[in-house]
N, C-alpha and C positions, 0 to 999 in steps of 0.2 A: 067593321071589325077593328079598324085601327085607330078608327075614336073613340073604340071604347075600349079599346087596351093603355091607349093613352090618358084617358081620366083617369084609369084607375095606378096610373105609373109603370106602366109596363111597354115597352118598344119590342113592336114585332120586327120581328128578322124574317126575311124571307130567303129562300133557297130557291138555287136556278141550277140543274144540274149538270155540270159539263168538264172533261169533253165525253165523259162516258153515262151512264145510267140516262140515256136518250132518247132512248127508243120512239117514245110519243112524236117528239117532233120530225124526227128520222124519219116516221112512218109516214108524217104530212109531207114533208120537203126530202125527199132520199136523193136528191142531188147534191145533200151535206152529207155524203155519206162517201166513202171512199170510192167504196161500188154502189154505183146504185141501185144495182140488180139484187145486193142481199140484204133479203130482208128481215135478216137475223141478226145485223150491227147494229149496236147501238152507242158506237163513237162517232162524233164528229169527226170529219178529214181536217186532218191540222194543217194539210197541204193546199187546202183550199180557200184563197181572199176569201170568197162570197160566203164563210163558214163565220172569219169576222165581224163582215157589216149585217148578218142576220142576229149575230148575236149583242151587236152594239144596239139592234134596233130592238131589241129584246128586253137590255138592259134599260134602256131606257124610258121603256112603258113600266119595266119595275122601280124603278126610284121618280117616277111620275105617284104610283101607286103609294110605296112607304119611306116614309122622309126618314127613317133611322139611317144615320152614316153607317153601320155594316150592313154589306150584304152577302150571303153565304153564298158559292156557287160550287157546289158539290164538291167534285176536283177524286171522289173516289174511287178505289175499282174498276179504273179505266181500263177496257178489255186493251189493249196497243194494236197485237195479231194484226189488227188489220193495216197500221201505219205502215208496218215492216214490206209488204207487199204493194201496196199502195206506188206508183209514178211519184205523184204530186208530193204525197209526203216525203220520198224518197229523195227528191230534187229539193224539198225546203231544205232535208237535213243537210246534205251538197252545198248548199247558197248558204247558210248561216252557220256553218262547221259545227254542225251538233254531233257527238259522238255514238247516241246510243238512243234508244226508245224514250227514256226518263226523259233525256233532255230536250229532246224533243217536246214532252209531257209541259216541262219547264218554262218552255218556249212559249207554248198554248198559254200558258196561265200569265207568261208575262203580258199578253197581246192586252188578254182580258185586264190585267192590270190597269194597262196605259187608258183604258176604258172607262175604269172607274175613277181614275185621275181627270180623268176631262170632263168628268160631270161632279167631281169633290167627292166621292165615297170613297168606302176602303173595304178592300175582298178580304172575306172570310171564307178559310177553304180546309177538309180533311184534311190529317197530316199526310197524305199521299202528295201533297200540293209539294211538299218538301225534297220529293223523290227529286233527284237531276238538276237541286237549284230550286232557294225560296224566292219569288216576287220580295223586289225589296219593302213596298208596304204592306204586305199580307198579313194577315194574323192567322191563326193555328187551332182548327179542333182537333186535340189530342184523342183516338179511339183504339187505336190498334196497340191491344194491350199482352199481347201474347208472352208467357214467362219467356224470359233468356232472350228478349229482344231488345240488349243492350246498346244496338247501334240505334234503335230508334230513340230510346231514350236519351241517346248523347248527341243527336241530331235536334231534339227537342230542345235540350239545355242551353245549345248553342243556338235555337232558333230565341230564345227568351234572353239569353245573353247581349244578342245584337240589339237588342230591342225591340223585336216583334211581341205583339201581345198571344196569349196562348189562354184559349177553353180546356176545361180537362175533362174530357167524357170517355175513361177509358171501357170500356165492353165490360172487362169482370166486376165492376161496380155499376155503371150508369145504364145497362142495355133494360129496360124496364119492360123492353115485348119477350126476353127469358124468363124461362118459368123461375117460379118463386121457391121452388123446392128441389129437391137433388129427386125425389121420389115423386116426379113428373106427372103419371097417369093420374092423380087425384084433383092435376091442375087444369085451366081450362086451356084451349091449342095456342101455343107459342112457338117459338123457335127455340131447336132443340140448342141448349145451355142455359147455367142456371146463374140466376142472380140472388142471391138470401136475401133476408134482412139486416144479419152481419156481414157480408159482400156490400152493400150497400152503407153501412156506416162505416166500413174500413176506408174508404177513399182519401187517399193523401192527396190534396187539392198542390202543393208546392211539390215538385219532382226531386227527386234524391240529388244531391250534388248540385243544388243548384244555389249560387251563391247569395245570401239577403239582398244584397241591392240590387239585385233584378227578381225579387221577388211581387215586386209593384206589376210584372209584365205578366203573371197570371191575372186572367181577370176572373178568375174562379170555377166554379164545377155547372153539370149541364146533366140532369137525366134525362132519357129519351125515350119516346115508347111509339115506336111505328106503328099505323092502325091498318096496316094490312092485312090483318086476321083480328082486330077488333071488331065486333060489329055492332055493337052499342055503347050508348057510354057509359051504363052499371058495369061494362066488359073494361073498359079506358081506367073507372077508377078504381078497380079491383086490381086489375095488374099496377098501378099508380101507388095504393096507399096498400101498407106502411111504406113502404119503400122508400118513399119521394121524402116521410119526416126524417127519418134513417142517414140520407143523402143530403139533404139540409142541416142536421146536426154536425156530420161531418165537414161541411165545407165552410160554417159559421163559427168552428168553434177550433180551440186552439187544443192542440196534440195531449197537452196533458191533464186535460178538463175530459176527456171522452171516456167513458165507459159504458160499454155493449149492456153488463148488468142492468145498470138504471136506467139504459135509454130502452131497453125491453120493458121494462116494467111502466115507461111512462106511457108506450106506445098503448098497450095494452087499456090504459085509463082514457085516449084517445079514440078509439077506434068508435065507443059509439058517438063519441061528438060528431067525427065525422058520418057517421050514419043519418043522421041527426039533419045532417045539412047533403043528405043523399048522395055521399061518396064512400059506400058499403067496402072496405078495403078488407083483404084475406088476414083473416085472424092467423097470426103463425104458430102454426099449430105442428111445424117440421121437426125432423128427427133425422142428425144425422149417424152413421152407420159407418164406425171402423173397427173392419177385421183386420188384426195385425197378428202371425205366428198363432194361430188356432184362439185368439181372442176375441172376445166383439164385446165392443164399447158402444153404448149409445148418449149421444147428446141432444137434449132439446133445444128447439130454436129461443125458449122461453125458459133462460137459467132457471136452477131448481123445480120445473115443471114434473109433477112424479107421472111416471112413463108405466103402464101396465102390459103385457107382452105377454104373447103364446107362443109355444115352440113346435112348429108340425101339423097347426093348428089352427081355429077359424081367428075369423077377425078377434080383440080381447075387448073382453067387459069390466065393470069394474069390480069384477069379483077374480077376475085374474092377476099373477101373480105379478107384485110390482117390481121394477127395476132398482137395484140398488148399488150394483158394483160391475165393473166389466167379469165376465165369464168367457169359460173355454166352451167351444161347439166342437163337436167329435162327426165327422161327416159332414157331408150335407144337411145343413137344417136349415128351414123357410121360418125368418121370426116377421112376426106380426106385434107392431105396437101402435102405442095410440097415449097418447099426454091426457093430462086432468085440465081440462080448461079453467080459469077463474070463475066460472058461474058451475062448473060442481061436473060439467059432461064434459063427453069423453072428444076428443079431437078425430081426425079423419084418420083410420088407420093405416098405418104405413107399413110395407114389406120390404124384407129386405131375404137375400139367399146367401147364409155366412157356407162360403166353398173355397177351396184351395183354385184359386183361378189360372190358367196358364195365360200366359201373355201373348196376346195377337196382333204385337208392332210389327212381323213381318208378313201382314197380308198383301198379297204381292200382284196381284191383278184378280179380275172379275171376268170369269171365263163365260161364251156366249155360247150356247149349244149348236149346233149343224142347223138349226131351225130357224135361230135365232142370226146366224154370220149375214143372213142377206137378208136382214131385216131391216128397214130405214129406219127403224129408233136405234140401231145396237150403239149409235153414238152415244146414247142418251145412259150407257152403264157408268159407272163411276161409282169409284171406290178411295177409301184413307183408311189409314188404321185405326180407328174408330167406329165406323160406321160406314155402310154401303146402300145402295140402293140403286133400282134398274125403275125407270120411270118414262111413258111415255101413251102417245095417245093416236089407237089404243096401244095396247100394251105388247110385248114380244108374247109370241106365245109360251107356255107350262113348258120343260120345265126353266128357271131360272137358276144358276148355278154358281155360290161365291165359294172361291178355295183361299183357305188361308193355309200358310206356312209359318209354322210354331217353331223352326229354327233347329231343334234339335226331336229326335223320339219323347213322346210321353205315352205314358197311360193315363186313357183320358175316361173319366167315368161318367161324365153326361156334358151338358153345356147349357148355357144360360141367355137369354137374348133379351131386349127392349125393342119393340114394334116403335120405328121412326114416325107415331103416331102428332104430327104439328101442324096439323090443320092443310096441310099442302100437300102432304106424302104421308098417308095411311096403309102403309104397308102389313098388316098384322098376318102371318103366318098362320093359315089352316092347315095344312097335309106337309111334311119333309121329308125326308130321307138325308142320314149323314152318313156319309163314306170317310173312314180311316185309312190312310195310304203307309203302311210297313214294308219291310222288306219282302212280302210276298205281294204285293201291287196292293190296290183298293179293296176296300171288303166293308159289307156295309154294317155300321154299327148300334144304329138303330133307325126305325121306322115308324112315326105316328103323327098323331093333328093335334093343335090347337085350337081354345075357344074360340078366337079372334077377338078375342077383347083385348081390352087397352088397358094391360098392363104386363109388369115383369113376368115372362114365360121360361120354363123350365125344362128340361128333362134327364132322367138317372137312366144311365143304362145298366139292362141286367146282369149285362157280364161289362169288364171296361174291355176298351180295346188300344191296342199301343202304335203306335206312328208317328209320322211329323209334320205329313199334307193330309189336311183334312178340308172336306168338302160339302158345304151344306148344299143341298140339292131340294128347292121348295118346287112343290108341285103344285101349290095351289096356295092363295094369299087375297085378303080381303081387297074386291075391285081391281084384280089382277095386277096389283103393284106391288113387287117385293120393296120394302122401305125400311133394314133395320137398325140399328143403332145399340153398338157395344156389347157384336155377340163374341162371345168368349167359351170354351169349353174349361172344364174343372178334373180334377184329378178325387183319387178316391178319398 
């Protein structure tokens, strides 16, 4: 593999993951493990020498293996939990005056460092490698892209300022195993978030504020597509193309040469070449859907693309009416649209539910029933304000119960959900019950099932009901795993 990535100019990098995403080797050796009785860690003990020379003897079968001078070693998502309890870690942090988890983290990575200095390479490591202290030769894969995380970002600037070199793969453009659309269930199973095709040509390869002469110390952009729910390669280049040309426009070309218009339109003239040479990429055929103040706007993924749409109604044909200007929706209305592809048919249709939504940032835990308290998965409930899910094998028994708190009273006239259908967690809802909590306690507000299919589910109730703790209560759910993703209730 690495002869023939090298004829053709291309240097593999390989990745060794540490001190966390371990498990594999944990499992074989669990005396690198803080406890070695649990078999549920998957950090390295940073308290332990013999954690070192396994890893130096590690490293060194891999750069026997690939003569590129970088080599990646993970460095992300390191669970810690276990250092903080740990003797040995406890007693490094004591003998080297580390202050806190990070630095410790710091520690690990510099050991690894002095590693790859004794054999002439240089670590490449996630920007978690940064938490507590960069290794002075490390370079930086930039991923954790989350909005308003200015201190990474000014941790980043200053890491490119010193002179570290920096990859830039942040998630909201470069993550290529997210689905390709906002209107998910048409896509094939990814992990839940979505990357466009304009997500993908947005990426600003040089970080804000960062001053030209250390703009040499990018050494450019990186897509990524983990093949953990890949399972073919027609599945590898479908999530892959357009994407990947979208992603290469962006990090080849200079800020005021890019425009989303024309590079839509080239992609479009691309996609059978790439067929062509057996890399069948998702024709983008997406539609995105904003409801602002009782309006809905719709926008195609394929400027000027003319959008045909029903209101209440089945899939649209092309004898339905076309889209021309945003409009107002009066209630609840379910639209259905579907773009003109350039060969004359219609695109995959897309649904959307234009409703007045109440906001459920204060979902506030995921209650377990009497059934479920002395259940050995009830560790396994977990909830954010996004999305929730209760998962385990097998599963808690019926029923499963998430409450959310909407902050203040509303009338709420039905509610809306996405089954956390991503190939890992198929949770889709057959049977619920929803409980409203007012000033006179709980009272139930509606009662019924769903398809179990895989997609946006709905329902109106007949009368609304008013309160502020509301309770979705599933009775029954596809393969007994509740798995939903961004339920919300609506108002009338």
């Amino acid at each position: 593999m690495v002869a023939y990535a090298a004829a053709r100019g291309i240097t593999v990098v390989p990745e060794n993951e540490m001190p966390g995403h371990s498990a594999a080797i944990l499992r074989a050796m669990p005396e690198l493990r803080c406890d070695p009785e649990d078999g549920s860690a998957n950090v390295y003990c940073a308290g332990n020498e013999r954690t070192f020379a396994v890893i130096e003897q590690i490293l060194a079968e891999t750069f026997d293996l690939f003569p590129s001078e970088i080599v990646h070693i993970g460095g992300d998502e390191a669970d810690k939990r276990a250092w903080a309890h740990c003797p040995q870690c406890r007693e490094r942090m004591r003998r080297e005056g580390l202050a806190n988890l990070d630095e410790l983290q710091s520690y690990f990575i510099g050991r690894v460092a002095a590693i790859f200095a004794r054999h002439g390479r240089r670590l490449l490591g996630w920007d978690e490698i940064m938490d507590g202290g960069l290794a002075a030769s490390a370079a930086v894969m930039y991923w954790r892209s989350e909005e308003g995380d200015a201190a990474l970002g000014a941790r980043l600037r200053g890491a490119a300022e010193r002179g570290h070199q920096v990859v830039m793969t942040p998630q909201s453009c470069c993550y290529f195993d997210y689905h390709q659309d906002a209107n998910w269930f048409h896509e094939p199973s990814g992990w839940i978030g979505t990357v466009t095709l304009r997500s993908a040509g947005s990426l600003e390869p040089i970080p804000d504020g960062l001053a030209e002469e250390h703009h040499a110390n990018i050494l450019g952009a990186q897509g990524n597509l983990w093949c953990d729910r890949i399972a073919s390669f027609p599945a590898a280049a479908y999530q892959l193309f357009p994407r990947a040309l979208a992603l290469a426009e962006a990090a080849w070309s200079l800020p005021a040469k890019r425009n989303y218009r024309s590079l839509a339109a080239r992609i479009v003239t691309h996609l059978p070449r790439l067929a062509a040479l057996q890399l069948d990429g998702r024709y983008p055929d997406g539609i995105e859907f904003r409801h602002q103040e009782g309006v809905l706007t719709l926008e195609p993924e394929l400027p000027d693309a003319r959008i045909h749409l029903t209101l209440n109604g089945p899939a649209p044909t092309d004898n339905d009416t076309i889209y021309t200007a945003p409009f107002r929706v009066i209630g609840p209305t379910l639209v259905r649209a579907a773009i003109v592809k350039d060969d004359g048919t219609l695109g995959r249709s897309k649904s959307y539910l234009a409703c007045d939504l109440i906001d459920c940032r204060r979902l506030s835990m995921v209650r377990a029933t009497a059934a479920q308290q002395h259940h050995p998965a009830t560790g396994a409930l977990q909830a954010t304000n996004r999305e929730f899910w209760l998962t385990a094998s097998p599963p808690p028994p019926f029923p499963h119960e998430f409450v959310c708190d909407l902050g203040a009273e509303e009338e709420i006239a039905g509610f809306i959900y996405e089954p956390r259908a991503d190939g890992v967690l198929d949770g889709n809802i057959l049977e619920y019950e929803l409980l409203v909590s007012g000033g006179d306690g709980p009272a139930t507000a509606a009662r019924g099932s769903f398809s179990g299919r895989r997609e946006v589910q709905y329902a109106i109730f007949e009368h609304a009901a008013s309160g502020r703790i509301v309770t979705l209560r599933i009775l029954d759910a596809v393969g007994g795993v509740s798995a939903i993703s961004r339920f919300k209730p609506f108002r009338r």
